[in-house]
C-alpha positions in Angstrom: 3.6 36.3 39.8 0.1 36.6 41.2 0.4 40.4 41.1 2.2 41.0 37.7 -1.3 42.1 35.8 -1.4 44.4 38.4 2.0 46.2 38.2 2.0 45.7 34.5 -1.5 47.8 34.0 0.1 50.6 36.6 3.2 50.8 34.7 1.4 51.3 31.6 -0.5 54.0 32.7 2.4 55.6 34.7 4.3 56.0 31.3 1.3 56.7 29.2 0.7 59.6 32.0 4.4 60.9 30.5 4.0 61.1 27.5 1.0 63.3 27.7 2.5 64.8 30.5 5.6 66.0 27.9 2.4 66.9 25.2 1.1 69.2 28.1 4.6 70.8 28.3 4.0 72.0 24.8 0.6 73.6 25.5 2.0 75.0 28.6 5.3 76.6 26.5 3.6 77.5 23.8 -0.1 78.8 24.0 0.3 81.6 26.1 2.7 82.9 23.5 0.6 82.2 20.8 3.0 79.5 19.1 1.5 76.6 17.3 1.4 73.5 19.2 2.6 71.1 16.0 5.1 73.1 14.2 7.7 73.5 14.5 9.5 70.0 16.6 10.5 70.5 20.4 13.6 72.5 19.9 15.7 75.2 22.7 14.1 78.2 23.1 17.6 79.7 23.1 19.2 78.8 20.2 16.5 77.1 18.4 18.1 74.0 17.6 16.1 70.9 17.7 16.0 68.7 20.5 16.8 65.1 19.9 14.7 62.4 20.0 16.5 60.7 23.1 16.8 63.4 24.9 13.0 64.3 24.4 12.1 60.9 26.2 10.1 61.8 29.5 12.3 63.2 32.7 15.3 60.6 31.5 15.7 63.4 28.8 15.7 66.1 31.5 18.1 63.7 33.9 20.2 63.1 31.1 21.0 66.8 30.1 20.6 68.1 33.7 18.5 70.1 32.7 20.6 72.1 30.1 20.4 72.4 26.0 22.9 69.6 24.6 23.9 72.6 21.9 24.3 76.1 23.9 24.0 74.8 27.5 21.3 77.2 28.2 18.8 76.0 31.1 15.8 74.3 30.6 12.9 75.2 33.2 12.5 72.8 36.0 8.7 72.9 35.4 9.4 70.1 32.3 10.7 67.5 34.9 7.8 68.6 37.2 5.0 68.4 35.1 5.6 65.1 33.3 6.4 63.5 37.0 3.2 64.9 38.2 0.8 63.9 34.8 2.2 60.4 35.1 1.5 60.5 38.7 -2.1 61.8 38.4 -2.4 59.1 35.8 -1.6 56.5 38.1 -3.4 57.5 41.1 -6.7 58.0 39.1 -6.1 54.7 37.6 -5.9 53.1 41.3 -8.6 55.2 42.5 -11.2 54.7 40.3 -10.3 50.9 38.7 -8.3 49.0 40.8 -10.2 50.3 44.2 -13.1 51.1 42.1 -14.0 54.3 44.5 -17.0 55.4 43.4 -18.7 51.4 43.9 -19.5 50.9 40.3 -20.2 46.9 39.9 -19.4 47.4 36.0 -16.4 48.7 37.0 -15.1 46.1 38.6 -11.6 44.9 37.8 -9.8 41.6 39.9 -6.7 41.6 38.4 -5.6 39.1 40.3 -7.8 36.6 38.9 -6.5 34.7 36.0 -9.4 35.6 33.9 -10.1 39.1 34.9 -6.2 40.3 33.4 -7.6 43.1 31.1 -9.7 46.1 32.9 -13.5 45.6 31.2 -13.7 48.0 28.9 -16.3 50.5 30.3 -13.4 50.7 33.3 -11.2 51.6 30.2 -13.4 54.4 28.9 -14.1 55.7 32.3 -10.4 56.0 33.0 -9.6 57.9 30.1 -12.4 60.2 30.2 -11.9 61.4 33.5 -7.8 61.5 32.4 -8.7 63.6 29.8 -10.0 66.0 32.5 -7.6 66.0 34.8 -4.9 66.5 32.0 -7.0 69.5 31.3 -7.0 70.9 34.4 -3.4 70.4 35.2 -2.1 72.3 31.7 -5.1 75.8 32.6 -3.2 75.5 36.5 0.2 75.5 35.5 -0.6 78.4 32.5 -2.5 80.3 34.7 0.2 80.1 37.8 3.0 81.5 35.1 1.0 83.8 33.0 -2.3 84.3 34.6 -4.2 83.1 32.0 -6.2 80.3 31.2 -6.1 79.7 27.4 -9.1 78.8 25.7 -7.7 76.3 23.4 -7.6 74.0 26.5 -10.9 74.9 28.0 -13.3 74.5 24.9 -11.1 71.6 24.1 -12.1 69.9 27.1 -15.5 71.3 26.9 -15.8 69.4 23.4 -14.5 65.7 25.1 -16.9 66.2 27.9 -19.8 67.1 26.4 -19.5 64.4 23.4 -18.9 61.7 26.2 -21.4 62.5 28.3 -23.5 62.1 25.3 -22.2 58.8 24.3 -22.3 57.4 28.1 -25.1 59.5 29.5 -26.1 59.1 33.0 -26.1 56.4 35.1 -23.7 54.9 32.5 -22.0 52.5 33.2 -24.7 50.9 35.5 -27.9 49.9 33.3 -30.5 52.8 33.5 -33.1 50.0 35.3 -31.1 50.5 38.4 -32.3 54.1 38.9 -36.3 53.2 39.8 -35.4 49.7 41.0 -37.0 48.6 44.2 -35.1 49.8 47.0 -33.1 52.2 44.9 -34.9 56.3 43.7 -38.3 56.5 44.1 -40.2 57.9 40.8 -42.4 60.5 41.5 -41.0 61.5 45.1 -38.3 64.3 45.5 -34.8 63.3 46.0 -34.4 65.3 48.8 -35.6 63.1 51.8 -32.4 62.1 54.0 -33.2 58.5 53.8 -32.8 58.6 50.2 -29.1 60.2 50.7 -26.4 58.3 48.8 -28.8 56.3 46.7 -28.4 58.1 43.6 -26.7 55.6 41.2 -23.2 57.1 40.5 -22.1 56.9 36.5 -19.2 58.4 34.6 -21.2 61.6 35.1 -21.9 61.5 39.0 -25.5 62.7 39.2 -28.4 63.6 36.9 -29.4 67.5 36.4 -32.4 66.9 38.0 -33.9 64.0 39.9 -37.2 62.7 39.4 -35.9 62.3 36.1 -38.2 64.1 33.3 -40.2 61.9 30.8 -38.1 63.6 27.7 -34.7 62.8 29.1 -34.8 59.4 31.0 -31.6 57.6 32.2 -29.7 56.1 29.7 -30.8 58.6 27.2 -29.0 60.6 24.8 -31.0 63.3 25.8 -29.9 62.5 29.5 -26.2 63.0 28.8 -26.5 65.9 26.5 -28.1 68.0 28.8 -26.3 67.0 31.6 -23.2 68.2 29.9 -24.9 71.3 28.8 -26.3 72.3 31.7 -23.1 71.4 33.7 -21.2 73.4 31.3 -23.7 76.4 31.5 -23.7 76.1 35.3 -19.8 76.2 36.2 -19.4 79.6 33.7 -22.2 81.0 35.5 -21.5 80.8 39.1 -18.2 82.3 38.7 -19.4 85.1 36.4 -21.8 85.7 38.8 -20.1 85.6 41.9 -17.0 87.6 40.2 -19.7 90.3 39.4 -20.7 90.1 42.5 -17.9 91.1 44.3 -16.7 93.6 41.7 -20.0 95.6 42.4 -18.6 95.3 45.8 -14.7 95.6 46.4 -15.1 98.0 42.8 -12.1 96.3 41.2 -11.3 93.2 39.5 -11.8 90.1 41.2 -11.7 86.1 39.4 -11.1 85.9 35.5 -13.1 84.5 32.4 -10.4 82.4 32.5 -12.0 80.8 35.7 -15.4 80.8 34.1 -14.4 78.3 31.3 -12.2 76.2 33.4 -15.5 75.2 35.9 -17.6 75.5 32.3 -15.5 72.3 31.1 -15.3 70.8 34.4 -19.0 70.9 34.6 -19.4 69.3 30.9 -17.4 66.2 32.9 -18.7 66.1 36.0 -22.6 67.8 35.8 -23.6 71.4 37.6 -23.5 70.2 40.9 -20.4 68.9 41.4 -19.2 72.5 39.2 -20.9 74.7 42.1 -19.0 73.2 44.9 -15.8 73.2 43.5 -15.8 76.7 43.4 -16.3 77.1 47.3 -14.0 74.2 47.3 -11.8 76.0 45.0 -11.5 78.9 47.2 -10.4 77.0 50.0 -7.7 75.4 47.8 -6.3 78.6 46.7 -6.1 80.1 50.1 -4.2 77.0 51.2 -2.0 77.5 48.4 -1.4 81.1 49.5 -0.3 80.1 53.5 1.7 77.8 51.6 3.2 80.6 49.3 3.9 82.7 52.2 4.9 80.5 54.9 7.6 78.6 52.5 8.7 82.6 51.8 9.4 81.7 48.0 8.3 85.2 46.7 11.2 85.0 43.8 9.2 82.3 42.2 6.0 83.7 42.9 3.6 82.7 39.6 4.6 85.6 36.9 7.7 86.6 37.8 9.3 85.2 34.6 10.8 86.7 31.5 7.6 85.8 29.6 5.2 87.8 32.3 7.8 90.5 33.1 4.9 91.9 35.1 4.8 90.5 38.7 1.7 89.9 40.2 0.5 92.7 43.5 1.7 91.7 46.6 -0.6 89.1 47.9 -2.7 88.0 44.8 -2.5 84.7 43.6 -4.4 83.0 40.2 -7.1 81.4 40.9 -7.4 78.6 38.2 -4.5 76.4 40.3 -6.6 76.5 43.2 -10.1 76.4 41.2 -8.2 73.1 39.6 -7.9 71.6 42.9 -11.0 72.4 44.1 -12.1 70.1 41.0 -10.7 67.0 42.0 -11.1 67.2 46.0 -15.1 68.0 44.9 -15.1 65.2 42.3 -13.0 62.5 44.8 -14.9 63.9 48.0 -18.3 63.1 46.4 -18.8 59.8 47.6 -19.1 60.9 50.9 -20.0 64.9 50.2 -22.8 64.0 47.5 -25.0 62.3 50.1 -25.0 65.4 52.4 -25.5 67.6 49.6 -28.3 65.6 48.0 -31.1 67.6 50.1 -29.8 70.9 48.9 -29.1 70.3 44.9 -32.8 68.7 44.5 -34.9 71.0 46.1 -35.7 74.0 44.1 -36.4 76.1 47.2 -33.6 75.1 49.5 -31.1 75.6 46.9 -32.7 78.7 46.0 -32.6 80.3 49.1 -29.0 79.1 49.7 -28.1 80.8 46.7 -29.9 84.2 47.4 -28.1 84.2 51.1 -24.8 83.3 49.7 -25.0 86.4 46.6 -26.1 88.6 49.2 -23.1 87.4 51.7 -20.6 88.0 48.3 -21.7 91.4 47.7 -22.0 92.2 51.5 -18.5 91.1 51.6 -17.4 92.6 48.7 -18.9 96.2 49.9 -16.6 95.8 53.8 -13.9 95.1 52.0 -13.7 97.5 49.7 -10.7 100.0 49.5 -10.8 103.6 49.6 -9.4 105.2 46.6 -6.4 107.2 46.9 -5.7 110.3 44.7 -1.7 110.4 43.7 -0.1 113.1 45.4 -0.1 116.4 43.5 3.3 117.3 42.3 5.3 119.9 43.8 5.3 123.7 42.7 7.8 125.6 43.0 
């Protein structure tokens, strides 16, 4: 009985994580063909007959018709089942991660469940939850797009963009600890720069991670509405930057395409969540993921489902590319979960002006270096033959 608070709160969120996870089927149908998102009502994309409202109930809809339309039997996509299962997961294991274990060691935060008093999450545990949910929904609707259609739309993007950058405003920085705890005795000094290892991990850790800039400045203090404003802005700015950078870069270099806009916006809205810093790494972090996802790819030898060979994307991808924005996606969260223990090493790097500045030059001239080696030689098509 002790634990029933506990299971009840999970199960909520498990089946709230469904619903939205069936709402994000809809984006993902829909926007990359241009279709509105409201009208008309969830119906088979084969004969266009509406889809009832019990069978439109969250994967016991998809069980129950395995997977087929009720009114021409044609097959529904797997991805349905799939994508509500995994939003309601996500849901779930955010809601463990970051309330019930309280990851990120936020005393505001904290939530005993199994007290007989502490049964409803505080509500600044409630509001951190379902701001950060609102960004993982995000992320997982521009993956799932952009591994069909290679596209990210930008209805999702500056959607998110809009939710961060208004609740980074409302809650700004070190929110939800009280902004006294930043220049408290024993916690950030004032006037000295954060960049001293014993002064690693120290930072107080709010629904946005980490100030733009630490000293604080006298026009944006913590707690401030300034503070969370700009911290969204400049996280924002910072994420569509780096990649358009880096992806001109390496064009300049290789001479062809590489990354997307699409990219760009999906690290400008995580970086409205989760500030510039955390924005910049997931990129590297990003790139990581998607070469992971690629061994994957190759080694499970699944090239007939390979991301765009569908009917609506009749044009299959070149042998060996892969989107980015699914990896880029993961790069997100393992950045934003890892920070606990990444932020503290980074912490020298991200408030030094110099250091970072430096890391940066050697790492655009690495890009381009790179970019130039592994350029390929352009081959003329063969002339036909005369007769």
């Amino acid at each position: 009985m002790n634990y029933l608070p506990v299971a009840f709160w999970c199960l909520w969120v498990f089946l709230l994580g469904l619903m939205v996870g069936s709402f994000l089927n809809v984006l993902i149908a829909r926007l990359p063909l241009e279709k509105s998102i409201i009208w008309p009502s969830s119906r088979c994309f084969s004969c266009y007959q509406p889809i009832r409202l019990w069978d439109n109930i969250p994967i016991l809809g998809y069980l129950r018709l395995r997977g087929r339309c009720r009114h021409c039997g044609a097959k529904f996509s797997s991805r349905y089942l799939w994508i509500e299962l995994g939003t309601g997961l996500s849901w779930l294991a955010l809601f463990i991660t970051e309330i019930l274990f309280n990851w990120h060691g936020i005393p505001a935060l904290s939530f005993n469940a199994l007290a007989a008093d502490r049964a409803v999450p505080p509500w600044p545990a409630c509001v951190y939850f379902v701001y950060h949910a609102i960004l993982l929904s995000c992320l997982i609707a521009a993956a799932a797009i952009d591994a069909e259609h290679r596209e990210i739309p930008t209805l999702i993007t500056f959607t998110g963009l809009v939710f961060g950058v208004i609740g980074g405003a409302l809650f700004p920085w070190p929110w939800p600890n009280s902004a006294s705890v930043v220049y408290a005795p024993g916690a950030m000094p004032a006037t000295t720069p954060w960049i001293f290892a014993e002064l690693g991990g120290r930072i107080p850790v709010g629904l946005q991670p980490w100030p733009f800039w630490g000293p604080t400045f006298a026009f944006a203090p913590p707690g401030s509405f300034q503070m969370g404003l700009l911290n969204s802005l400049i996280g924002a700015l910072a994420g569509s930057l780096v990649v358009r950078i880096i992806k001109w870069l390496f064009e300049v270099g290789f001479g062809r395409e590489a990354l997307g806009l699409g990219d760009a916006d999906l690290l400008m809205m995580a970086g409205a969540f989760l500030g510039w810093q955390i924005a910049v790494m997931s990129l590297f972090v990003g790139a990581i993921s998607a070469l992971i996802l690629k061994i994957l790819t190759f080694v499970l030898g699944d090239r007939a489902a390979q991301p765009g060979a569908t009917t609506a994307n009749p044009q299959p991808f070149e042998a060996g590319e892969l989107p980015f924005g699914p990896g880029l996606a993961l790069g997100v969260v393992v950045t934003w979960f890892s920070w606990p223990w990444l932020g503290p090493r980074m912490q020298p790097v991200f408030f030094d002006a110099l250091t970072f500045g430096v890391a940066a030059g050697v790492l655009c001239v690495g890009m381009l270096a790179a970019g130039l080696l592994l350029r390929r030689p352009e081959v003329e098509p063969p002339s036909e033959a005369k007769l």
